[in-house]
C-alpha positions as CSV (number, residue, x, y, z in Angstrom):
1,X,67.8,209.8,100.2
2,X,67.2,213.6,99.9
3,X,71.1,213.7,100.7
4,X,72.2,211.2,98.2
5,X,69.7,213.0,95.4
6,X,71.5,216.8,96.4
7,X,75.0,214.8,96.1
8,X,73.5,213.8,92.8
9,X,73.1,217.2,91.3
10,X,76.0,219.0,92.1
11,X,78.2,217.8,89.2
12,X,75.8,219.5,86.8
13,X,76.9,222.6,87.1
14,X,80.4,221.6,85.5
15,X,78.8,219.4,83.1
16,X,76.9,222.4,81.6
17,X,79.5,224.3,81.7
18,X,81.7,221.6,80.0
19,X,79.2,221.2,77.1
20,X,79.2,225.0,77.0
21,X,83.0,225.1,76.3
22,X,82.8,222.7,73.7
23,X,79.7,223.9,71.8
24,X,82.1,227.4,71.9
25,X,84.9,225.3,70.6
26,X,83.3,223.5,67.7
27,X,81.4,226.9,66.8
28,X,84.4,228.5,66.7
29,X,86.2,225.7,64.5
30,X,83.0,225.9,62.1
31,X,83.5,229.8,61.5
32,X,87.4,229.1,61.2
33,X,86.6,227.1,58.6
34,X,84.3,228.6,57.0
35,X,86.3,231.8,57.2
36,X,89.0,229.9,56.0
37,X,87.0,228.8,52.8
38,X,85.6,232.5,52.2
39,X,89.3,233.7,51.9
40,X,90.0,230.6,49.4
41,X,86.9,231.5,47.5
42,X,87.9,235.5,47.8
43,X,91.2,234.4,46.6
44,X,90.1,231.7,43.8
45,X,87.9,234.7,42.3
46,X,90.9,237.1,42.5
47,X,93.4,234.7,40.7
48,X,91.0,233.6,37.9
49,X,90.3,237.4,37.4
50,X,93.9,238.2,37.0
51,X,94.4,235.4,34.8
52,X,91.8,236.6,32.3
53,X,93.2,239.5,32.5
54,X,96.7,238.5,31.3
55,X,95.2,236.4,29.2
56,X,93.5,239.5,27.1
57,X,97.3,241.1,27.6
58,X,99.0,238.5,26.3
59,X,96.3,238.1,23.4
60,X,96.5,241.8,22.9
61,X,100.4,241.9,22.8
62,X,100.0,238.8,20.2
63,X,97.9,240.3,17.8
64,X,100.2,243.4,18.0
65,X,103.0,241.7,17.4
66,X,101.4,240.2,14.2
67,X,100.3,243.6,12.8
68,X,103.7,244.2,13.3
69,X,105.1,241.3,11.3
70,X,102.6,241.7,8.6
71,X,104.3,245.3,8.2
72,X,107.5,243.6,8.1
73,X,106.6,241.2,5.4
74,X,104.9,243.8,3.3
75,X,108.1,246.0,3.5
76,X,110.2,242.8,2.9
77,X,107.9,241.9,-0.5
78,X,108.1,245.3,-1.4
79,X,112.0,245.5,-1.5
80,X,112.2,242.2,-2.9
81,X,110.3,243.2,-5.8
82,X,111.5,246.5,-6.4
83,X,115.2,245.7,-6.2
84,X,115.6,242.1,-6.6
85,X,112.7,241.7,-9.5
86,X,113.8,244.7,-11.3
87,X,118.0,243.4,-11.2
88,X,116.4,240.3,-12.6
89,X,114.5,242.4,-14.7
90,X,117.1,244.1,-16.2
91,X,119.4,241.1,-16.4
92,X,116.8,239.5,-18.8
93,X,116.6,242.2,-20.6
94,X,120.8,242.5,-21.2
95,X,120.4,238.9,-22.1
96,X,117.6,239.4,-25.1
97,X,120.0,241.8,-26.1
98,X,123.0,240.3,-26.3
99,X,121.1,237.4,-28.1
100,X,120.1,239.9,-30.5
101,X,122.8,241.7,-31.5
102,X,125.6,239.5,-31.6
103,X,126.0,236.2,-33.5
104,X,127.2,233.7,-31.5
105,X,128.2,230.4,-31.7
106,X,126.1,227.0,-31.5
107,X,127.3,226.7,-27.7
108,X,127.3,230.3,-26.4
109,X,123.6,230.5,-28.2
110,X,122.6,227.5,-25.3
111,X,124.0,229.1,-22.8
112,X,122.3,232.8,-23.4
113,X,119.1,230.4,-23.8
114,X,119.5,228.3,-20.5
115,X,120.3,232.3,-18.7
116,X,117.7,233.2,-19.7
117,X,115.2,230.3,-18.8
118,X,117.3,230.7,-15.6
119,X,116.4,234.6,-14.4
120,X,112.7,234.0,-16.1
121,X,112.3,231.2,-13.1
122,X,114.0,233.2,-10.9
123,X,111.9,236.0,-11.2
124,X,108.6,234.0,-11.0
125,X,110.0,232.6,-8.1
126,X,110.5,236.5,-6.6
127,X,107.2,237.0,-7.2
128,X,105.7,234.0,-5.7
129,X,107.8,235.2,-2.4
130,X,106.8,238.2,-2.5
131,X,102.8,237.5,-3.0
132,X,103.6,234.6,0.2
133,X,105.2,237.4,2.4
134,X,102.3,240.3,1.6
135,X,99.0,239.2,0.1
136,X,99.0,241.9,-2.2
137,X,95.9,240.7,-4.5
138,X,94.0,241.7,-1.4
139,X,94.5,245.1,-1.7
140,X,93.3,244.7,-5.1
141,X,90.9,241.8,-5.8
142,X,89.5,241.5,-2.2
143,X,89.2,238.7,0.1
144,X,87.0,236.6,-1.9
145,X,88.6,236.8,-5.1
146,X,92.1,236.2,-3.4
147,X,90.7,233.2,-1.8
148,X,89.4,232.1,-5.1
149,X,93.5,232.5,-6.4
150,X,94.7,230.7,-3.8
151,X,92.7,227.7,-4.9
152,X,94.2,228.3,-8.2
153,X,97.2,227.9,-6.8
154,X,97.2,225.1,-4.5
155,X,96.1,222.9,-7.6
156,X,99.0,224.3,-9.9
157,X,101.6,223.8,-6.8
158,X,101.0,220.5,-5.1
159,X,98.4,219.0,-8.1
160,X,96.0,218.6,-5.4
161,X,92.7,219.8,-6.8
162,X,90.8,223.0,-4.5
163,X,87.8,224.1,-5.2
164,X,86.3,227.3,-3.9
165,X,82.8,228.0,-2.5
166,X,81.3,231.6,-1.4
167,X,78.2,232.5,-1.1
168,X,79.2,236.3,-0.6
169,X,79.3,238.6,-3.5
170,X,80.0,243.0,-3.5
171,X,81.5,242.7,-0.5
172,X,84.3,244.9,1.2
173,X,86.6,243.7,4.0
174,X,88.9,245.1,6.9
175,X,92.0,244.7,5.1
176,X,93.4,243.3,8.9
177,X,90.7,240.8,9.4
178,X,91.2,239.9,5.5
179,X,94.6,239.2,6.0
180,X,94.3,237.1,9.4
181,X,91.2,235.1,6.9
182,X,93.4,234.8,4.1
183,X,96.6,233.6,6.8
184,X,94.4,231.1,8.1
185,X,93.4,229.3,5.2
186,X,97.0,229.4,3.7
187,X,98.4,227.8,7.1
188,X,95.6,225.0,6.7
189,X,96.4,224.3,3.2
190,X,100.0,224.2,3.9
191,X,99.4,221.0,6.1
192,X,96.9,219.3,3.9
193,X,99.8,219.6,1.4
194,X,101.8,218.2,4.1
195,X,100.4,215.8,6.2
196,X,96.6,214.6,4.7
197,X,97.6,212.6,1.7
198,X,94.9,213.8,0.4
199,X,93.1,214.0,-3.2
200,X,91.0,217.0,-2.6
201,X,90.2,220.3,-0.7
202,X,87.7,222.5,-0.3
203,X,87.8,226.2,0.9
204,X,84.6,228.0,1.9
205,X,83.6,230.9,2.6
206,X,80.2,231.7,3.8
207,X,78.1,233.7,5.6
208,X,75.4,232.1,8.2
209,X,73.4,234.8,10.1
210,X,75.5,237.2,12.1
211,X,79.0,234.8,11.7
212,X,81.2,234.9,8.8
213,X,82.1,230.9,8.3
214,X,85.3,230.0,7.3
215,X,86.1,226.5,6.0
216,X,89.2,223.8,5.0
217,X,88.0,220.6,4.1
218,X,90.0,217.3,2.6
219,X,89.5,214.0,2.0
220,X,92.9,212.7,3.5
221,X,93.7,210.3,6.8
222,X,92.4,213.3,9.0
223,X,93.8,214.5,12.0
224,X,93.9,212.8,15.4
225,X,93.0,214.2,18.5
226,X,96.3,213.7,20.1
227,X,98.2,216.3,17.7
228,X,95.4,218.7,17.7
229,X,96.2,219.1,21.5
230,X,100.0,218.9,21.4
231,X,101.4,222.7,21.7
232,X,102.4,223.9,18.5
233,X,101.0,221.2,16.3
234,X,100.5,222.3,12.6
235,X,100.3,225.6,13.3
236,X,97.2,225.4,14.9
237,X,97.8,227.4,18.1
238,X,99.0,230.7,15.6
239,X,95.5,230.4,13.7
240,X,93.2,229.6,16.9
241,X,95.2,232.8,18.1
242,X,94.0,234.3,14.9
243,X,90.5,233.7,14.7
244,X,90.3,234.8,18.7
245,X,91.5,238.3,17.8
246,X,89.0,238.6,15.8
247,X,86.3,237.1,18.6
248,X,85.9,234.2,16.8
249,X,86.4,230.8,17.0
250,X,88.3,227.7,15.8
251,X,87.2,223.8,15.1
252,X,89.6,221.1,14.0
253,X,87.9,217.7,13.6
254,X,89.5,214.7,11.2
255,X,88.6,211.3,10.9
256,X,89.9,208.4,8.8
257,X,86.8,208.4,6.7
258,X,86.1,211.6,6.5
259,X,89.5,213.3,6.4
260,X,90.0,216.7,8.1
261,X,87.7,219.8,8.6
262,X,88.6,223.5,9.8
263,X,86.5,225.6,10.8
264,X,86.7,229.2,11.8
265,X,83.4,231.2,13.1
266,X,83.8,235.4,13.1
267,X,81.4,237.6,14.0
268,X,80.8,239.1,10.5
269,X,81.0,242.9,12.1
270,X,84.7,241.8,12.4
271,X,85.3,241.1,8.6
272,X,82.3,243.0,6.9
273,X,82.6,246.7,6.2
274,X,80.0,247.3,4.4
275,X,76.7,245.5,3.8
276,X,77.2,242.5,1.8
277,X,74.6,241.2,-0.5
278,X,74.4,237.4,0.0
279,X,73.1,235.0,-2.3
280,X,70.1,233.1,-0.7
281,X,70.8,229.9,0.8
């Protein structure tokens, strides 16, 4: 018995030492793995930093290369007013004259007339070019006055009727952010001319706490989700590109009912230079 029982034990030895192995395999497979999943992490963290990082680049490189197209356009505006508008100018003026010194006939007296109606269009067309390329009532009226024009405007152009509401008043603006604001708006206006079929619009401008609130409202068939997330769609990736240089933020929400609503949050140190005096809301 006391053989059969010392028979019995001897395997044990390579049993332990089996179990041993194994236990040393399967540790060593859990720390490949996990090794394994500390270099994806390592290497997930790595690639999400770099692509931030090129995404500030290629944000940065964006909004350089629209200050640098604004400079183009103002240049563009200016020669188009100084050398085209003052031809024009001058062509009017040889017309009056001719009108007025010679005496012509029944027929030449229509044609100096239809000229003349002719370069008086043209010319208010140069200057509505001009004003499109470089916002010059900026410079001189201010963001909130401009906006208020460009309301004018839309109603006179498409005889859809814009209404402007502001709650800010002695205010100066960064003539950069102003213009990025002002491009904004006129992109957003340009497709509820286009696309809302709509009756009405509404630009606002407003301050709420520490965020300058920027606002395009209309009353058309509104905007489905399906184009806002197409690429290039209305123009919206150019102004969401906008309002992220200046750290802020774009909305675009349209329904059937309700029609289509923009809205563009900026930190008002980004648009404000000076303290503005807002009316109480």
């Amino acid at each position: 018995m006391s053989r059969r029982l010392r028979h019995a034990r001897r395997p044990r030895p390579a049993t332990h030492e089996a179990e041993a192995v194994l236990h040393a395999l399967r540790t060593h497979q859990v720390d490949a793995i996990v090794g394994d999943r500390h270099v994806m992490l390592v290497r997930l963290i790595r690639a999400e930093t770099d692509l931030e990082r090129t995404r500030d680049q290629l944000r940065a490189l964006a909004a350089g290369l629209e200050s640098q197209r604004e400079n183009e356009r103002a240049e563009i505006a200016r020669e188009i007013h100084d050398e085209l508008g003052q031809s024009l100018t001058s062509l009017q003026l040889g017309l009056a004259w001719l009108a007025r010194t010679m005496t012509p006939t029944r027929p030449v007296r229509a044609k100096l007339d239809a000229m003349s109606a002719l370069v008086t269009s043209t010319i208010q067309s140069v200057r509505q070019v001009a004003v499109r390329l470089r916002p010059g009532p900026l410079d001189e009226l201010g963001l909130v006055k401009t906006l208020r024009a460009e309301a004018r405007a839309f109603k006179v152009n498409t005889g859809i009727p814009c209404v402007f509401e502001t709650n800010l008043r002695n205010v100066t603006c960064d003539r950069a952010a102003s213009i990025a604001v002002f491009r904004i708006v006129q992109a957003a206006l340009t497709n509820v001319a286009r696309h809302a079929q709509a009756s009405r619009a509404v630009i606002g401008l407003m301050r709420r706490r520490n965020n300058l609130v920027v606002t395009v409202k209309d009353n058309g068939r509104g905007i489905a989700r399906t184009q806002v997330a197409r690429p290039g769609a209305c123009g919206v990736t150019g102004m969401r590109e906008r309002a992220l240089s200046l750290d802020g933020t774009l909305t675009l929400e349209g329904s059937r009912r309700t029609g289509t609503t923009l809205t563009v949050r900026i930190p008002s140190s980004q648009v404000l230079i000076s303290r503005s005096t807002a009316l109480a809301q």
